[in-house]
C-alpha positions as a Markdown table, in Angstrom:
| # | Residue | x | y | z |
|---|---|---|---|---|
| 1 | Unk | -82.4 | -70.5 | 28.2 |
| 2 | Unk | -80.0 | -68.0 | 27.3 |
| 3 | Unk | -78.8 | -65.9 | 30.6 |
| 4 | Unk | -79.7 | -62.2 | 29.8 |
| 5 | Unk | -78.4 | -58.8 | 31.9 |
| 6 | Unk | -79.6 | -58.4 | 35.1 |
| 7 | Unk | -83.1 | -56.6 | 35.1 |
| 8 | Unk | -82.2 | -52.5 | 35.8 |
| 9 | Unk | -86.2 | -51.3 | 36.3 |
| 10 | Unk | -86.3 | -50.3 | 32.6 |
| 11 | Unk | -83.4 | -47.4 | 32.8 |
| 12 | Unk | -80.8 | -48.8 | 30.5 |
| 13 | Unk | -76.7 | -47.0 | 30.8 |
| 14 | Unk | -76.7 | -44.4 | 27.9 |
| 15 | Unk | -73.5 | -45.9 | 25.9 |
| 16 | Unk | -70.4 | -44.1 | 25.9 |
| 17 | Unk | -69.9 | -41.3 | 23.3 |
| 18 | Unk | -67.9 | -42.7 | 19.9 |
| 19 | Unk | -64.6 | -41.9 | 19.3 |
| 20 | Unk | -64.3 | -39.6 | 16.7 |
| 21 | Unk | -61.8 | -41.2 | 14.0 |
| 22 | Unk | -58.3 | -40.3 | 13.6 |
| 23 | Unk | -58.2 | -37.9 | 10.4 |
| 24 | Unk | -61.0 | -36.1 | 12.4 |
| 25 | Unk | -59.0 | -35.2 | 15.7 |
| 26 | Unk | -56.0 | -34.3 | 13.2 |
| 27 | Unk | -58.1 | -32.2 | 11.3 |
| 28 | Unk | -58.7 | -30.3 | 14.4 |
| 29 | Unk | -55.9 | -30.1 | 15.5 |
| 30 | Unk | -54.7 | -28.2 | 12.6 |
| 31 | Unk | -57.5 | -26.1 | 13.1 |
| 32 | Unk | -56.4 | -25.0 | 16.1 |
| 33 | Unk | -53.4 | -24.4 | 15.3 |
| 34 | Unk | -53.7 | -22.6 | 11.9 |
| 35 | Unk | -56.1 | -20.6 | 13.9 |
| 36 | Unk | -52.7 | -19.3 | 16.6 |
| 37 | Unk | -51.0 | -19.4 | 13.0 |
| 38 | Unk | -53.5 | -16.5 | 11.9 |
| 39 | Unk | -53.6 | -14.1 | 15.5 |
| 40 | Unk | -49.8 | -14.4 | 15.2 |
| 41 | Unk | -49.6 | -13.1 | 11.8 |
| 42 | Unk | -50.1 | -10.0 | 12.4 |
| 43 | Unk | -47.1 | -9.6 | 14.7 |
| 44 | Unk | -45.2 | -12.1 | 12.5 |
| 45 | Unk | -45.7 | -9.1 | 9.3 |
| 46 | Unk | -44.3 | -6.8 | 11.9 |
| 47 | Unk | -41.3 | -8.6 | 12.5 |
| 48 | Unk | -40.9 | -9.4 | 9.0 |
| 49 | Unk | -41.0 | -5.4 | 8.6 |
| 50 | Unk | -38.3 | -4.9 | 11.3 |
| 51 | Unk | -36.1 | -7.3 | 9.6 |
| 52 | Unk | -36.4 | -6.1 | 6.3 |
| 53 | Unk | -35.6 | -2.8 | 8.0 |
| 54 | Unk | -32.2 | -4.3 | 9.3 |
| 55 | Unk | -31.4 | -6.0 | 6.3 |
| 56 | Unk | -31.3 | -3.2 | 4.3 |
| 57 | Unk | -29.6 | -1.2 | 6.5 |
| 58 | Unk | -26.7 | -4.1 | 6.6 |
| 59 | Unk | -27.1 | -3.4 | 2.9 |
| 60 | Unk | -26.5 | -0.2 | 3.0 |
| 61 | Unk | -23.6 | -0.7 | 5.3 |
| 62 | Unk | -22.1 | -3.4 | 3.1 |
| 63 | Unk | -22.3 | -0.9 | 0.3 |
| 64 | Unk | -20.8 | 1.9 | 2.2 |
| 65 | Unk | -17.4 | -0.6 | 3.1 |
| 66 | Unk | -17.7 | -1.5 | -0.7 |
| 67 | Unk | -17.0 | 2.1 | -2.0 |
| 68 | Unk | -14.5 | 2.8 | 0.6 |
| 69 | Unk | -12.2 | 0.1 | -0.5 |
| 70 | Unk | -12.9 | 1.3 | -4.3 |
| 71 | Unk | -11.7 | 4.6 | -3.3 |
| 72 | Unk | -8.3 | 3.2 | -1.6 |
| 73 | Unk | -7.5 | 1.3 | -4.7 |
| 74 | Unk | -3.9 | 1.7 | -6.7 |
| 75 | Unk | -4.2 | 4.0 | -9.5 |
| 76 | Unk | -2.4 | 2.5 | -12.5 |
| 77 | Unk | 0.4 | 5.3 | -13.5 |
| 78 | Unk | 3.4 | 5.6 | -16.7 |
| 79 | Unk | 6.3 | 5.8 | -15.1 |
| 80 | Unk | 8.0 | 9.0 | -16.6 |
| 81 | Unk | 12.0 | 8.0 | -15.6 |
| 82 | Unk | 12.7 | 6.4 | -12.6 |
| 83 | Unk | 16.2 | 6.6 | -12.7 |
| 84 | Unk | 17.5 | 5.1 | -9.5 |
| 85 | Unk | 14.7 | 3.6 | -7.9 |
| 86 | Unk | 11.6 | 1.6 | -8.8 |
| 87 | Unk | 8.1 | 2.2 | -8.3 |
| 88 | Unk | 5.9 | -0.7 | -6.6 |
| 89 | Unk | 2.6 | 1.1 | -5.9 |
| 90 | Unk | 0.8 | 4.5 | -6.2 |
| 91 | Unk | -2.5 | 5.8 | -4.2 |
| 92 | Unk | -4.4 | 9.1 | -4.5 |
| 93 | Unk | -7.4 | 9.2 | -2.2 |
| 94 | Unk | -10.2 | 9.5 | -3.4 |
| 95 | Unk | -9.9 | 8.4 | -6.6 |
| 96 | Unk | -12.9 | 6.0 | -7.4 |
| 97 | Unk | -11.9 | 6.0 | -10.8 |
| 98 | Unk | -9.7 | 6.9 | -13.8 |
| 99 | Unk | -9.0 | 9.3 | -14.7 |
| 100 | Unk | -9.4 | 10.8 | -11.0 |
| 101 | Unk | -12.0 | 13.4 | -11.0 |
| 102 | Unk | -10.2 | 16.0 | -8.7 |
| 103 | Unk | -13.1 | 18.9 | -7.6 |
| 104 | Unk | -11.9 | 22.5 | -6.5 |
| 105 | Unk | -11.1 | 23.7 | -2.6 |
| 106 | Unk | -10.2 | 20.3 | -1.9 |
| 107 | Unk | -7.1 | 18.0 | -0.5 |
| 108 | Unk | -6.2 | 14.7 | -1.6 |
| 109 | Unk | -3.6 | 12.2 | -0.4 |
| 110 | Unk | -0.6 | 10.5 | -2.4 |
| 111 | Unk | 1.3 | 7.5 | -1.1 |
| 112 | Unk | 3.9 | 5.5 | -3.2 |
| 113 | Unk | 5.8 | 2.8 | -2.0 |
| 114 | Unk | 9.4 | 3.1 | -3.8 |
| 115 | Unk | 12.5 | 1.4 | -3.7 |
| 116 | Unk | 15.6 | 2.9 | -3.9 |
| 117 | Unk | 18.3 | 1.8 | -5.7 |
| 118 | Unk | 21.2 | 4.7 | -4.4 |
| 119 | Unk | 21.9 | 5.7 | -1.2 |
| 120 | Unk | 20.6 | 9.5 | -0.2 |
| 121 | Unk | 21.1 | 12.4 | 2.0 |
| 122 | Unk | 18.1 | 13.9 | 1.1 |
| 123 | Unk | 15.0 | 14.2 | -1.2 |
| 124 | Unk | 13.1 | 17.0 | -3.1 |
| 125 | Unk | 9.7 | 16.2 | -4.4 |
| 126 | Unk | 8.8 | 18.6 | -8.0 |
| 127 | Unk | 5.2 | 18.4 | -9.2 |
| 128 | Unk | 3.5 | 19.7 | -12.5 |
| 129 | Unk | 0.5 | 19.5 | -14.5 |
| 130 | Unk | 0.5 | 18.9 | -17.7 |
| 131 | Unk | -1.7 | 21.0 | -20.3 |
| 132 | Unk | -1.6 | 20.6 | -24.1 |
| 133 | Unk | 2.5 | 19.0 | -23.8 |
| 134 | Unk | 3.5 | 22.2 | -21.4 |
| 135 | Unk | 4.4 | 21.6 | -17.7 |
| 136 | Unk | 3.2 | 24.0 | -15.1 |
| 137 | Unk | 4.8 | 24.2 | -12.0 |
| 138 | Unk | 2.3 | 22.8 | -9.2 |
| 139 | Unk | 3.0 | 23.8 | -5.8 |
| 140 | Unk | 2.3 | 21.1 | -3.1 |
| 141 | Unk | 2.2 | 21.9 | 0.8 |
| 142 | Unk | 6.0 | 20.0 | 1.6 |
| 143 | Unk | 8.6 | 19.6 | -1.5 |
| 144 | Unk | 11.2 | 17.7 | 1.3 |
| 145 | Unk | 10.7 | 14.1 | 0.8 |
| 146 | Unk | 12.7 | 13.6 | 4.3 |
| 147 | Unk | 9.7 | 15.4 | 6.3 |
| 148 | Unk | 6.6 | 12.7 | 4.0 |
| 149 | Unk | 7.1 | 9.6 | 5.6 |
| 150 | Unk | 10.8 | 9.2 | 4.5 |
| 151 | Unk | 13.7 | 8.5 | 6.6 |
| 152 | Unk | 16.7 | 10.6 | 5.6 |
| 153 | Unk | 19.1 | 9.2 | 5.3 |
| 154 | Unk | 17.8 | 6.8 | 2.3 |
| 155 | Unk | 19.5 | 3.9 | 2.0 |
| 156 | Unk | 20.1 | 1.7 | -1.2 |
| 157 | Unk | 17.8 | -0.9 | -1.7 |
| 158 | Unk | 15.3 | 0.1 | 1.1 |
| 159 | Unk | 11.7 | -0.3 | 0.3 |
| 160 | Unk | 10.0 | 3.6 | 1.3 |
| 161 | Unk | 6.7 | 5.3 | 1.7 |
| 162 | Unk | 6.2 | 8.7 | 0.1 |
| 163 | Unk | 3.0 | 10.3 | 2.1 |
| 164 | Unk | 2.2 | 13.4 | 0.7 |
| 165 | Unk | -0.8 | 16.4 | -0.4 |
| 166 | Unk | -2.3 | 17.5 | -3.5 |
| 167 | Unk | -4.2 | 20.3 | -3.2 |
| 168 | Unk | -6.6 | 21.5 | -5.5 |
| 169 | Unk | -7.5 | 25.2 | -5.4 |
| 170 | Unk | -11.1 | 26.6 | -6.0 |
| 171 | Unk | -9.0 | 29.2 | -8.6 |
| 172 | Unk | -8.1 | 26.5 | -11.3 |
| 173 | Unk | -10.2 | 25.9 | -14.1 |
| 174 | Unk | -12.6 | 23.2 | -15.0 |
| 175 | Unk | -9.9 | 20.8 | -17.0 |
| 176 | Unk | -8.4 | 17.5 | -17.9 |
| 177 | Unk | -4.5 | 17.8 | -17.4 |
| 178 | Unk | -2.0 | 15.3 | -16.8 |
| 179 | Unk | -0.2 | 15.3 | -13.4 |
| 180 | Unk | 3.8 | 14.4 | -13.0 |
| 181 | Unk | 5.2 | 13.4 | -9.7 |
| 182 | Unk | 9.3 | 13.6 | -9.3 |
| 183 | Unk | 11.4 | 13.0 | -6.4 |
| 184 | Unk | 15.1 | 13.7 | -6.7 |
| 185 | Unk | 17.6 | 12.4 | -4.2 |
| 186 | Unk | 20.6 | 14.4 | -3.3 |
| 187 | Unk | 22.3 | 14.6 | -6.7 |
| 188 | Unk | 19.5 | 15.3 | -8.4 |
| 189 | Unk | 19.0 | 12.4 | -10.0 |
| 190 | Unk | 15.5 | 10.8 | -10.4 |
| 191 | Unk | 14.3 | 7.9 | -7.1 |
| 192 | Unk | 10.9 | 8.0 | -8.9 |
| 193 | Unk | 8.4 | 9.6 | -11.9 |
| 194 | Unk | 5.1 | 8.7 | -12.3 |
| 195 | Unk | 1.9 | 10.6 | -13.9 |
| 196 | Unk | -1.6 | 9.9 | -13.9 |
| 197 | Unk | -4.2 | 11.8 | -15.8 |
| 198 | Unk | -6.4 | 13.8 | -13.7 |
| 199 | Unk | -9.9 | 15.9 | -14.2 |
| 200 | Unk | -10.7 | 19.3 | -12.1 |
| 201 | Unk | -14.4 | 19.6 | -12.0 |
| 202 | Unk | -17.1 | 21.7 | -9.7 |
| 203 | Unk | -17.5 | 20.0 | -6.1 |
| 204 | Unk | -21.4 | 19.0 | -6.5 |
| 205 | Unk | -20.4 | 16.8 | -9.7 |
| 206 | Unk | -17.5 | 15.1 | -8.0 |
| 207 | Unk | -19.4 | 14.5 | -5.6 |
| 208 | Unk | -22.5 | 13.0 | -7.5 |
| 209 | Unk | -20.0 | 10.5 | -8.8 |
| 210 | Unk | -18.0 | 9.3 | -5.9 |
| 211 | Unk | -21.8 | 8.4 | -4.6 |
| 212 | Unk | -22.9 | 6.9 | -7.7 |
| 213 | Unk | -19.8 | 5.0 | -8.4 |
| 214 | Unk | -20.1 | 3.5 | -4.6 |
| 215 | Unk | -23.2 | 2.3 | -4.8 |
| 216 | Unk | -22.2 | -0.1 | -7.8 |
């Protein structure tokens, strides 16, 4: 006789549950968590916003330092008879572009680097416009070249830089005009010459295009 379980009155063990299979329990489980996925979207859009916020105002930043260094860029120049000395760079800023749009009641600032090819005492710095092939005088704040970021005496060969104003009174006409730089050393002869061709316009428009022109 085959030996059967031991007799239990009739109440039988209720079996364990089954195990639910695998791809169920995984299926849950990416319930769950697409379910914390969807209560932290709503702070995860936030963040999103603050970041975008940030971004752009790196952006705007990065466009900012962009036209900045556009503005401090060498304008290219015709040298106009540098007799002894040579010119290696010239700046007016602002000048975003060329020709250099120049707007009333305000200042801007020259720098050339020279290099002198004759020893000096002094320097005297002469400035005109040019309109229609005539040269007008044009008066600057400091015509002595020993008082802009020279050291008188000059030497020969000595590399220099010229720091200097050009002023732009709310008086001159709206007009294009080409401008001639000079400076003479002690015998009058010519360290360096350079013009650039220059437009006056009203403030608002000059300003319209600096801002434009950074921003590109």
């Amino acid at each position: 006789m085959r030996e059967g379980p031991p007799w239990d009155g009739g109440q039988k063990e209720a079996p364990p549950p089954p195990t639910p299979p695998q791809s169920y329990l995984d299926a849950a489980f990416c319930e769950v968590n697409l379910t914390f996925i969807g209560l932290g979207a709503r702070g995860l859009e936030a963040s999103r916003g603050g970041v975008a916020m940030a971004s752009f105002s790196i952006s705007v930043l990065l466009l900012l330092a962009l036209g900045v260094t556009a503005l401090a860029e060498p304008v290219r120049f015709l040298d106009c008879g540098s007799q002894v000395g040579k010119i290696e760079e010239v700046d007016v800023i602002p000048c975003s572009t060329q020709p250099c749009k120049l707007h009333k009641g305000e200042s801007y600032s020259v720098n050339v680097t020279f290099v002198s090819g004759v020893p000096s005492q002094n320097s005297t710095a002469l400035v005109h416009g040019i309109l229609m092939g005539i040269e007008v005088p044009f008066p600057i704040p400091q015509p002595d070249g020993c008082k802009c970021g020279i050291n008188c005496p000059i030497e020969k060969g000595k590399t220099y830089s010229y720091l200097n104003k050009l002023p732009v009174k709310s008086e001159y006409p709206k007009m294009k005009l080409v401008v001639k730089w000079t400076l003479l050393d002690d015998k009058k002869n010519t360290l360096f010459c350079w013009e650039i061709p220059i437009e006056i316009v009203w403030f608002l428009l000059n300003k319209w295009m600096n801002f434009c022109t950074s921003l590109w």
